[in-house]
C-alpha positions in Angstrom: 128.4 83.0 85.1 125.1 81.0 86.9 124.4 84.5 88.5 124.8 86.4 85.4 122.3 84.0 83.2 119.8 84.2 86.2 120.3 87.6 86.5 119.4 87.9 82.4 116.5 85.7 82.7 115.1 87.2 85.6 115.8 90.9 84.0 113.6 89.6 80.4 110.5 88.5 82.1 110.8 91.3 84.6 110.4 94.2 81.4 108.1 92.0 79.9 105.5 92.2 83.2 106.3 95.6 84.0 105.7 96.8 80.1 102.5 94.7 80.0 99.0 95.4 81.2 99.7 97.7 84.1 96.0 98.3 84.6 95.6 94.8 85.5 98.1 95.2 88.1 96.6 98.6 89.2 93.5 96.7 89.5 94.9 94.2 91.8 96.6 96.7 93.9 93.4 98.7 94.8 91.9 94.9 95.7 94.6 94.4 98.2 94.3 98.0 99.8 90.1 97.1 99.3 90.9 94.3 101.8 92.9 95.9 104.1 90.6 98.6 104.8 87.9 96.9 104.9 88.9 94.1 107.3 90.8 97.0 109.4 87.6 99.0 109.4 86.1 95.9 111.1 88.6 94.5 113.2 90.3 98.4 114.6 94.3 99.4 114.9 94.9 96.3 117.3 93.9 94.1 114.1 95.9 95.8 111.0 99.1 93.8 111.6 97.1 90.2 111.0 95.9 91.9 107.9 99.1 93.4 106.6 100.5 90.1 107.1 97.8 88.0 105.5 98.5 90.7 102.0 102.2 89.5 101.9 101.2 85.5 101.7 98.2 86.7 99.3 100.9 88.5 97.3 102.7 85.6 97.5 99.8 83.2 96.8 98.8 84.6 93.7 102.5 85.3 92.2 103.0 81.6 92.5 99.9 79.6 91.9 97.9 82.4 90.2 100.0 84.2 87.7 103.2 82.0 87.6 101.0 78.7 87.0 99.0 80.4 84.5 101.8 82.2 82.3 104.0 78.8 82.7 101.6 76.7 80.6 101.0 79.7 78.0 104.9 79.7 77.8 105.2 76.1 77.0 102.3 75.9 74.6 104.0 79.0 72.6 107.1 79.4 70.8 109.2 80.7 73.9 110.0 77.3 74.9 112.1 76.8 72.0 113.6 79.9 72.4 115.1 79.0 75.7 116.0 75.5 75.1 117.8 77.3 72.1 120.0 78.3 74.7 122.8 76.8 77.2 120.4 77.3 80.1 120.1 75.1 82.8 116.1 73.8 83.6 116.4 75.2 87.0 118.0 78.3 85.9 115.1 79.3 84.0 112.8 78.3 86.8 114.5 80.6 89.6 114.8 83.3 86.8 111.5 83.3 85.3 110.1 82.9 89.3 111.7 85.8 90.0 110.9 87.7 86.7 107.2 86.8 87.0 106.7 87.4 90.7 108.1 91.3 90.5 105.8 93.3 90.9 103.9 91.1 93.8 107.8 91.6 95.7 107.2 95.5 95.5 103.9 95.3 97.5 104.9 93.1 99.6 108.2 94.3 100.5 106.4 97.8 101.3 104.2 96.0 103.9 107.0 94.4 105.1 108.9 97.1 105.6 105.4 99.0 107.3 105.4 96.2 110.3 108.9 96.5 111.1 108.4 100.1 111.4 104.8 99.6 113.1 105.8 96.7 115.2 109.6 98.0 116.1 111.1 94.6 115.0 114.4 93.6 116.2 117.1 92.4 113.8 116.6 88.6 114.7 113.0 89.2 114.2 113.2 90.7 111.0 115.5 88.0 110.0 112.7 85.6 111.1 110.1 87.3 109.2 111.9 87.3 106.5 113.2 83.9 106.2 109.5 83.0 106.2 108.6 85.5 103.8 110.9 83.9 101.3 110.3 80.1 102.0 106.7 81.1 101.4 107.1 82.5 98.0 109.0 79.4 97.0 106.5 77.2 98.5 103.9 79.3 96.0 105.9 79.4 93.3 107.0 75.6 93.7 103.3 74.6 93.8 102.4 77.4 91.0 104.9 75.3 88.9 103.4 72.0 89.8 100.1 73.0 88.0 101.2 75.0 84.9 102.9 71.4 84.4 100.8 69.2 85.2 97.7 70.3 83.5 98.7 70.9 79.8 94.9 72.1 79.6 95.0 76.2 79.5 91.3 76.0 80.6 92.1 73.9 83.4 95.1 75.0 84.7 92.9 78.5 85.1 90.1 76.6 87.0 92.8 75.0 89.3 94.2 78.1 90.1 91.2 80.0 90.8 90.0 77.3 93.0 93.5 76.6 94.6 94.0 80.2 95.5 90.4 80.8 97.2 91.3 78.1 99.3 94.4 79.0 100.5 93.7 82.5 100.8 90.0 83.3 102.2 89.3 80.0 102.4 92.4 79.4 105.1 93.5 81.7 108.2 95.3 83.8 106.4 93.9 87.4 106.8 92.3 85.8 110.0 94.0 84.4 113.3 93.8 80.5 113.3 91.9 80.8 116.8 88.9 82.5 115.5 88.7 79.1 113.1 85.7 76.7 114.4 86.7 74.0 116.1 85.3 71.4 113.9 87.3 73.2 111.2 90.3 73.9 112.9 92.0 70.6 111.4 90.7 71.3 108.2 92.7 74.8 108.4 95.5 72.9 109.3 95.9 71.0 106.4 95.9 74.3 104.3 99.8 74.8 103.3 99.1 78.6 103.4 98.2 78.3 107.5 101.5 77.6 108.9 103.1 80.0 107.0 100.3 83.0 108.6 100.8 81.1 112.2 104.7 81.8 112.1 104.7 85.1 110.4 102.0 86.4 112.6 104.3 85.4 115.7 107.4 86.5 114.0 106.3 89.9 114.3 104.8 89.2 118.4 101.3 88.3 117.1 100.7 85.5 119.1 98.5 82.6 117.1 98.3 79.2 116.5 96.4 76.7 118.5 97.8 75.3 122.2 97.5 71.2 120.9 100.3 72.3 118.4 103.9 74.2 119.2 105.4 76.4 117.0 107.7 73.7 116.2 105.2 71.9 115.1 103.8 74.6 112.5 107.5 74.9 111.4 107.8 71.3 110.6 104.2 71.5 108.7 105.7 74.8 106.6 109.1 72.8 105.7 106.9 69.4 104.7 104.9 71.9 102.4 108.1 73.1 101.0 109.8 69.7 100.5 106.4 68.3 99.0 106.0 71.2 96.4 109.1 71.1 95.2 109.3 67.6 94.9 106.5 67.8 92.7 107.2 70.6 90.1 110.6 68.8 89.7 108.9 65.7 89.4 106.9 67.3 86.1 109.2 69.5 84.9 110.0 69.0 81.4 112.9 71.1 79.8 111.9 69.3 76.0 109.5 67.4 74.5 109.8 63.8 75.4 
């Protein structure tokens, strides 16, 4: 029954982003394949893997604190909330659902440059799984965090400016489309405090890209990723509201 309602919720936000303003999304799309190119075009063959990668956590990125933070406090200022609270539906069943509803269209592009590295980089199954696993804590990271603002600014205006800002700093503002290496050394800890850096470090080395800096083991990176998690979802929980108090 839990699967069915998330299945339902997921299935009505779905149509309603794939019905609506497809030329936004088109838009997007050519921005994404802009960047690629571009940074290929700089960086040759040997370099297209960092940037495929750094187009699935951008993908993810802005599903979860662009889109989802936005469209979360336009949902709760209109009429829609009522609608679902109408309903026996549980507060995180909506959450998961309208997550997954919402973040739809990011999943197709990143699932096809997913599916390009294992094909470019010959993955094995365990790495694959690996990639993957990150892939998917990543997007709930994003999404947790995308949450956490579209509740905790009630302000339509400013949850915009905190998303813009947040996502320039953990896309192009972080090592995400870049090795961690490449980082200044002055601002190497600075990089490191970016939520959106371990996530590139171990998905870069999931697929036998090595990065990530010697003074820190990939344990270390994975701790950082899971703290992110933890602390992000902490917080949205910690603001969501199912009704008006």
């Amino acid at each position: 029954m839990v699967v069915l309602r998330l299945v339902d919720v997921a299935r009505f936000f779905m149509h309603g982003y794939t019905t609506r303003n497809l030329k936004g999304h088109l838009v997007v799309a050519v921005q994404v394949i802009g960047i690629i190119v571009v940074l290929w075009a700089i960086g040759g063959w040997s370099y297209l893997p960092v940037v495929m990668v750094g187009s699935i956590l951008n993908a993810a990125i802005a599903a979860g604190v662009g889109q989802l933070a936005v469209d979360l406090n336009g949902l709760i200022r209109s009429k829609w909330k009522d609608f679902f609270v109408a309903f026996p539906l549980h507060p995180l069943e909506f959450a998961i659902g309208f997550s997954i509803g919402a973040s739809s269209l990011r999943f197709v592009g990143a699932l096809s440059l997913a599916v390009l590295l294992v094909a470019m980089m010959n993955l094995t199954v365990l790495e694959i799984f690996y990639l993957t696993i990150i892939m998917v804590s990543t997007w709930l990271m994003m999404v947790s965090l995308g949450f956490y603002i579209g509740l905790r600014f009630r302000d339509p205006l400013s949850v915009m400016r905190v998303s813009e800002v947040a996502g320039l700093l953990l896309t192009f503002l972080s090592p995400v489309f870049f090795p961690l290496d490449v980082v200044p050394v002055p601002l190497r800890i600075v990089a490191l405090a970016s939520p959106s850096t371990p996530a590139a470090v171990l998905m870069r080395n999931s697929i036998g890209v090595r990065d990530g800096l010697d003074i820190l083991p990939i344990h270390g990176y994975m701790l950082l990723h899971l703290v992110y998690l933890v602390l992000f979802t902490v917080l949205s929980v910690r603001y969501a509201r199912w009704t008006e108090e």
